[in-house]
DSSP file (Angstrom, degrees, kcal/mol; ACC not computed):
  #  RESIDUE AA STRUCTURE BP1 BP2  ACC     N-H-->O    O-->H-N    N-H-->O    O-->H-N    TCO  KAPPA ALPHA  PHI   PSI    X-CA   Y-CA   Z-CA
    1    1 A X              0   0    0      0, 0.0     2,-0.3     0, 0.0     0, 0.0   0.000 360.0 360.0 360.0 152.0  128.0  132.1  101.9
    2    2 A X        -     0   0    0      2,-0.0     2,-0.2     0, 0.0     0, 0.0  -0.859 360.0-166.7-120.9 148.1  128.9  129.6  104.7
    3    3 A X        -     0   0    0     -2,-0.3     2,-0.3     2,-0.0     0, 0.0  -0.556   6.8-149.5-122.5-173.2  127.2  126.1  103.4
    4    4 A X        -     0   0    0     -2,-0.2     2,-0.3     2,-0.0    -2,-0.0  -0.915  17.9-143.3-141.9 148.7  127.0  123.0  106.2
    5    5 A X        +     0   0    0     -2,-0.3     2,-0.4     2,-0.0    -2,-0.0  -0.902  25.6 169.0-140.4 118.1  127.2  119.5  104.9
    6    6 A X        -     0   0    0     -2,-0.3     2,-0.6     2,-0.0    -2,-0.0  -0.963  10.7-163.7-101.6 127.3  125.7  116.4  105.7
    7    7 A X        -     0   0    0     -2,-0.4     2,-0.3     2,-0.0    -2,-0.0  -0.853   5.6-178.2-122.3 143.6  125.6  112.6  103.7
    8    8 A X        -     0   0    0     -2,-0.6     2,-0.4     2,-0.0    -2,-0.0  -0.824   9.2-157.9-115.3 149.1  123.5  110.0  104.4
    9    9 A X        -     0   0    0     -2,-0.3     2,-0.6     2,-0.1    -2,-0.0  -0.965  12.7-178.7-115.3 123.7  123.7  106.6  102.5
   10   10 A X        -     0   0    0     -2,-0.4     2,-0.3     2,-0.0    -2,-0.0  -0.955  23.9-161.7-137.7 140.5  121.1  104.5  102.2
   11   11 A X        -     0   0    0     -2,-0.6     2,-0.3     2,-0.0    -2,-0.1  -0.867  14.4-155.2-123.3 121.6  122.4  101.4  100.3
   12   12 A X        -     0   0    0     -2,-0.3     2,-0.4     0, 0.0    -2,-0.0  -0.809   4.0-163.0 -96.7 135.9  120.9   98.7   98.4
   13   13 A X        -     0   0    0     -2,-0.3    -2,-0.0     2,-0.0     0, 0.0  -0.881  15.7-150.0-139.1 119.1  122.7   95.2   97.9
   14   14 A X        -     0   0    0     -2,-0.4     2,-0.2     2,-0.0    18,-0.0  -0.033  16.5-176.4 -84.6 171.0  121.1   93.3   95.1
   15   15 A X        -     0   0    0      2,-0.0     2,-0.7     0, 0.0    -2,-0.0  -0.563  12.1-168.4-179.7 113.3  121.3   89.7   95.5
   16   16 A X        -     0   0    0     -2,-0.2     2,-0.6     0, 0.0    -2,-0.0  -0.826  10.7-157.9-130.2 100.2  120.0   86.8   92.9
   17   17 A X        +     0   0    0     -2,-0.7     2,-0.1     0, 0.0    -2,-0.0  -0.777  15.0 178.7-103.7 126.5  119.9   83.2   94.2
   18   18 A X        -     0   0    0     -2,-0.6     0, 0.0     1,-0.1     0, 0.0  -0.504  33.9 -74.5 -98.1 164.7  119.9   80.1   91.4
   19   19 A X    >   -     0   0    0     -2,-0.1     3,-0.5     1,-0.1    -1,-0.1  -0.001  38.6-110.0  -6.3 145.5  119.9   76.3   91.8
   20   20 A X  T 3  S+     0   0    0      1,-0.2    -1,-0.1     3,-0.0    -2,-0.0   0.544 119.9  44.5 -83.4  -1.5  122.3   74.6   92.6
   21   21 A X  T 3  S+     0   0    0      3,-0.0     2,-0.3     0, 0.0    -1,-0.2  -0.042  79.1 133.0-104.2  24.2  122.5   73.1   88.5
   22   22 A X    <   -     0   0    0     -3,-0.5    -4,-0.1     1,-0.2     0, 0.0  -0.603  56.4-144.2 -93.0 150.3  122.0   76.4   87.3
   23   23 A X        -     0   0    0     -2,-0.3    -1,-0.2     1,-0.1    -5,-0.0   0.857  27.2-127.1 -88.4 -39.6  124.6   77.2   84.4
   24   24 A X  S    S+     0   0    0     -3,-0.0    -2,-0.1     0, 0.0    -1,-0.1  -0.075  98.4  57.9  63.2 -21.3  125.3   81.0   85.2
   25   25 A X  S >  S+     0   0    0      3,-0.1     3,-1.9     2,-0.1    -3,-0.0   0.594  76.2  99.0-115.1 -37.2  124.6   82.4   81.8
   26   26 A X  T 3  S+     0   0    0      1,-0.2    -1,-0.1     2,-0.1    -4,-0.0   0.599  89.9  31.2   3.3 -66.8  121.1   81.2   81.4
   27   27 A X  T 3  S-     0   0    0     -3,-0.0    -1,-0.2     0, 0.0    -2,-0.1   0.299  91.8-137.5-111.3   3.6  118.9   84.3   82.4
   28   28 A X  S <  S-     0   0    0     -3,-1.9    -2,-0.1     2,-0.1     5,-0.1   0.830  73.7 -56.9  37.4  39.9  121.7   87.0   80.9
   29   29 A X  S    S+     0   0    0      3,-0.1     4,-0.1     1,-0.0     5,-0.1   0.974  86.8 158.0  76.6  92.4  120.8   89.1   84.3
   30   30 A X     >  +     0   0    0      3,-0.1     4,-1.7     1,-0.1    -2,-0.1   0.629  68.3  55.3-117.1  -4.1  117.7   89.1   83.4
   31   31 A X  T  4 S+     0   0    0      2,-0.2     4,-0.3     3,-0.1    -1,-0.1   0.674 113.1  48.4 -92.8 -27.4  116.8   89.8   87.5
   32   32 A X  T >4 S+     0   0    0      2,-0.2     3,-2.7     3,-0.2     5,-0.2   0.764 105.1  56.6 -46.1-139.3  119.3   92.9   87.1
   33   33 A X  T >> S+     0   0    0      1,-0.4     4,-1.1     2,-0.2     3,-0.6   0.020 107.2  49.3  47.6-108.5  117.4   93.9   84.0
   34   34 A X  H 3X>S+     0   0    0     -4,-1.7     5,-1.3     1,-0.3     4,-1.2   0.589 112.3  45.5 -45.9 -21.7  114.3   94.0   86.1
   35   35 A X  I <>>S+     0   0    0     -3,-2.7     5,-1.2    -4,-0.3     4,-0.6   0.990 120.4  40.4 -91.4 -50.8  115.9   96.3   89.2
   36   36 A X  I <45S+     0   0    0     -3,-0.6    -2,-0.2     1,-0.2    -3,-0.1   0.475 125.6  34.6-115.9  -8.4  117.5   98.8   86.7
   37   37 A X  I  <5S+     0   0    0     -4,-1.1    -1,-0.2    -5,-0.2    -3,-0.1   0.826 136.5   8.1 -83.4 -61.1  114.6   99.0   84.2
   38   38 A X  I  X5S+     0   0    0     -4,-1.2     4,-1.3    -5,-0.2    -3,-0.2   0.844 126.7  39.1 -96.2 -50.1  111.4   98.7   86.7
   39   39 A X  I >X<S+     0   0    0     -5,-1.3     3,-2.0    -4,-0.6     4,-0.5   0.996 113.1  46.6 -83.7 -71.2  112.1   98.8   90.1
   40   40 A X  H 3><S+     0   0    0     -5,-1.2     4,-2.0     1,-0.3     3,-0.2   0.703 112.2  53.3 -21.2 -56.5  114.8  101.4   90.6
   41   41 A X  H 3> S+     0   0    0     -6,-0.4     4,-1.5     1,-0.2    -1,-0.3   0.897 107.7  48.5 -52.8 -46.8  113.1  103.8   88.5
   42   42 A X  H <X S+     0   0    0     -3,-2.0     4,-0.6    -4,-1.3    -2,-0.3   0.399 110.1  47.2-107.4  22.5  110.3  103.6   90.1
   43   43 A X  H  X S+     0   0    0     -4,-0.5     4,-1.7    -3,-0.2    -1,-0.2   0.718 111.1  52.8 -92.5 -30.6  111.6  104.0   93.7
   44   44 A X  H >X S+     0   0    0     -4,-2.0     4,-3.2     2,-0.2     3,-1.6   0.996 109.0  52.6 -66.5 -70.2  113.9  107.1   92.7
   45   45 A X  H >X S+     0   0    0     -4,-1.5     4,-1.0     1,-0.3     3,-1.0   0.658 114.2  43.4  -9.2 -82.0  110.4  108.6   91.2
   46   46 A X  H 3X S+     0   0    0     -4,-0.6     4,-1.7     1,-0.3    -1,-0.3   0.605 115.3  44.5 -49.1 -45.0  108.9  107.9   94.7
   47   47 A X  H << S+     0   0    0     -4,-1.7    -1,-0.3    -3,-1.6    -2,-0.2   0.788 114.8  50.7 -73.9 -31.2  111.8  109.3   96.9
   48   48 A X  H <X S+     0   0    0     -4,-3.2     4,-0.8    -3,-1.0    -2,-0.3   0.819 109.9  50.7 -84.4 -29.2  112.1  112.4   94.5
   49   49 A X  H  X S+     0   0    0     -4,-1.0     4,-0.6    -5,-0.3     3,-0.3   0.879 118.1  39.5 -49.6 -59.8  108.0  113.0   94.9
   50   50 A X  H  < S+     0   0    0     -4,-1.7    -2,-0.2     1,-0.2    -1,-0.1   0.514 114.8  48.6 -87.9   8.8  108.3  112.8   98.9
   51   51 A X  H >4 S+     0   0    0     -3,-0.2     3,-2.3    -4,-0.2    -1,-0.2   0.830 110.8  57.7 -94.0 -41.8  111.7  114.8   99.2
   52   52 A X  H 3< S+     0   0    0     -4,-0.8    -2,-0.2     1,-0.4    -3,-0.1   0.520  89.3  74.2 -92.9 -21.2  109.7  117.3   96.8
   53   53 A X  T 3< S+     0   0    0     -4,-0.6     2,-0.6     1,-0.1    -1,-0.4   0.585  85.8  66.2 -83.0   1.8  106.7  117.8   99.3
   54   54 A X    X   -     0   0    0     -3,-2.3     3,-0.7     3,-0.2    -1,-0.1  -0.954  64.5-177.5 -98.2 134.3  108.7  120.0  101.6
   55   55 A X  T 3  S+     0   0    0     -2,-0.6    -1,-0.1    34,-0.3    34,-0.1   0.360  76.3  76.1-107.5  14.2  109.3  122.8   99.7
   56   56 A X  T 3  S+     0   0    0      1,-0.1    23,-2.0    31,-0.1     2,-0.5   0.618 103.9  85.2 -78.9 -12.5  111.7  125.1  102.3
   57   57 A X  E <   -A   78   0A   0     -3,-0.7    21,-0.2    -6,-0.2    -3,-0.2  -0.756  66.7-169.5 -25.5  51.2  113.7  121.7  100.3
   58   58 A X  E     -A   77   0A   0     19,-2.0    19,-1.7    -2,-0.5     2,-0.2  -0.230  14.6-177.8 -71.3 147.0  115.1  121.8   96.8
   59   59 A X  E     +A   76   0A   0     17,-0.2     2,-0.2    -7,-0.1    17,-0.2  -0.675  17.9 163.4-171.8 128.7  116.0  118.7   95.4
   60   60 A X  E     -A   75   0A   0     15,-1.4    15,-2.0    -2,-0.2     2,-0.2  -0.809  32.9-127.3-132.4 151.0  117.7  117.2   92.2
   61   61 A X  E     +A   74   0A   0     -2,-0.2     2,-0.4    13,-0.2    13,-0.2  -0.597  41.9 171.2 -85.2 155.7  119.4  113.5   91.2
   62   62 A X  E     -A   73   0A   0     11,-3.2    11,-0.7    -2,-0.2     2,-0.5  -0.976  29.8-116.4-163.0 160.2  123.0  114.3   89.7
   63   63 A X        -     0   0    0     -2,-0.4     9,-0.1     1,-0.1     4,-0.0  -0.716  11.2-157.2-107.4 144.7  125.7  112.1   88.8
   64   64 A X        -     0   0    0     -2,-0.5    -1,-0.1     7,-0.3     3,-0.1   0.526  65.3 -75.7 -85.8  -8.3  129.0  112.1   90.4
   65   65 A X  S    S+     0   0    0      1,-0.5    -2,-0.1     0, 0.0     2,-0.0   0.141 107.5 104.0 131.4 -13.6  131.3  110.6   87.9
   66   66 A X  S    S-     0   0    0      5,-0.1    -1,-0.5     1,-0.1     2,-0.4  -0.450  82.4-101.5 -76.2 156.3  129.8  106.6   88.9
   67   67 A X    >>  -     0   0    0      1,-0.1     3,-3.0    -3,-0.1     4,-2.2  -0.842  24.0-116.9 -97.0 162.8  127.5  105.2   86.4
   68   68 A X  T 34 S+     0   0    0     -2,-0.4     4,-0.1     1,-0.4    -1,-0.1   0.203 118.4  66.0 -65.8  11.6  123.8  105.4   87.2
   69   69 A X  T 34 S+     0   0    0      2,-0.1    -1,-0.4     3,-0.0     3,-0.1   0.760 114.6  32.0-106.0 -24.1  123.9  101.5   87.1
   70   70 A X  T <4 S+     0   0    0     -3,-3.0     2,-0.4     1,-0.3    -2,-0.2   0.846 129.2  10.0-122.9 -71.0  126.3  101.9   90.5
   71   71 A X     <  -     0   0    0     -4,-2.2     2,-0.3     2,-0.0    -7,-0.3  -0.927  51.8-165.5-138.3 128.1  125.4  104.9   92.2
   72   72 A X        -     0   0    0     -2,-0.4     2,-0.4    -3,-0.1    -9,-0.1  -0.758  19.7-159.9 -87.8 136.3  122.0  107.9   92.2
   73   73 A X  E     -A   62   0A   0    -11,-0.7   -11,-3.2    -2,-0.3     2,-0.3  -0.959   3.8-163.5-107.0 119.5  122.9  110.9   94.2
   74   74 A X  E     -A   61   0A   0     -2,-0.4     2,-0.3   -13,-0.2   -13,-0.2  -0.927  15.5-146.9-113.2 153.0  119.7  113.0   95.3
   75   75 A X  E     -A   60   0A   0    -15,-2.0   -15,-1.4    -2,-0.3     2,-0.3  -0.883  14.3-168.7-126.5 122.2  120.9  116.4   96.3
   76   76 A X  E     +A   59   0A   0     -2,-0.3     2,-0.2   -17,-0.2   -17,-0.2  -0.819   8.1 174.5-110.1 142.4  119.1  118.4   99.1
   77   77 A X  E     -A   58   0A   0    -19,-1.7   -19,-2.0    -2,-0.3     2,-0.3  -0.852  15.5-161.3-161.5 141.8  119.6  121.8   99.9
   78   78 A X  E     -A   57   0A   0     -2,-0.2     2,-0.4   -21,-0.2   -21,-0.2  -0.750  15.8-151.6-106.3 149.5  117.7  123.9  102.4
   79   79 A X        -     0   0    0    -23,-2.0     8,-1.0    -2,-0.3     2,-0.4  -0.989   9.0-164.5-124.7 141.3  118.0  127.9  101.9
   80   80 A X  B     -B   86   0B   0     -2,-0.4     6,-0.2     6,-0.2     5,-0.1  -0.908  23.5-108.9-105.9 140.4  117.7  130.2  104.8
   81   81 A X    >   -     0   0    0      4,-2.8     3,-2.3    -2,-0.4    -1,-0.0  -0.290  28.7 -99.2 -67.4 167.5  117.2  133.6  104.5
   82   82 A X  T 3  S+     0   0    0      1,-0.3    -1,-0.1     2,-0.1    -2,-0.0   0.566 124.2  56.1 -62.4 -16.9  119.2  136.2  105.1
   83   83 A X  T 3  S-     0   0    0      2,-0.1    -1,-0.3     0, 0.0     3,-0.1   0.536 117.6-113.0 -93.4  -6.3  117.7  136.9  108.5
   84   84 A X  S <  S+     0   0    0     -3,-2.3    -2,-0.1     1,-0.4     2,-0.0   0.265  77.5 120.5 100.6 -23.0  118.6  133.1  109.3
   85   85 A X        -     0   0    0      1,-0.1    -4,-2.8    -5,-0.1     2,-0.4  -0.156  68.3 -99.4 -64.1 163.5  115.3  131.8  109.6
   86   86 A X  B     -B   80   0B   0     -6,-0.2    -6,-0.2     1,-0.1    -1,-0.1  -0.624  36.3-101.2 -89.2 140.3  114.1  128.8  107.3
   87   87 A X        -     0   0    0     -8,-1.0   -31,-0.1    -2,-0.4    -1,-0.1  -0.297  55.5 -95.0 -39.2 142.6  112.0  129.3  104.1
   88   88 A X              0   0    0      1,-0.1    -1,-0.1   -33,-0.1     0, 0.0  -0.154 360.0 360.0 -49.9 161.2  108.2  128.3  105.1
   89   89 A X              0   0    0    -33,-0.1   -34,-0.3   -34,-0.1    -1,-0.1   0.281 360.0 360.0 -89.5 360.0  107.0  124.6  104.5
């Protein structure tokens, strides 16, 4: 089977601003804590739901060897039939 391959990144860069008397240790991440607990979750949810309404579309998260605190991989793959055409939406 001959595959084709594209990856697209779209990259988040977290970013937590204190006082200028703020100790460092204070909050234990506690703004980190809230993206990997609430927020994160519920955007992957949301991106895996709208990937999931085209269905000529399969698509699954998988890990690559990072931890899941670093890096989500979602995996697309489109199947054409044997005649070359695309699957129906």
């Amino acid at each position: 089977m001959f595959e084709e391959e594209k990856t697209f990144v779209l990259r988040f860069n977290l970013v937590a601003g204190f006082p200028e008397d703020y100790d460092g240790d204070e909050d234990e991440y506690a703004w980190l804590h809230d993206w990997e607990t609430r927020i994160k979750p519920e955007l992957l949810k949301t991106v895996v739901a709208s990937l999931r309404a085209h269905p000529s579309w399969s698509v699954h998260v998988r890990n690559r060897g990072m931890a899941a605190t670093d890096e989500v991989e979602v995996a697309l793959e489109k199947t054409f039939s044997t005649d070359g055409r695309s699957l129906p939406e």
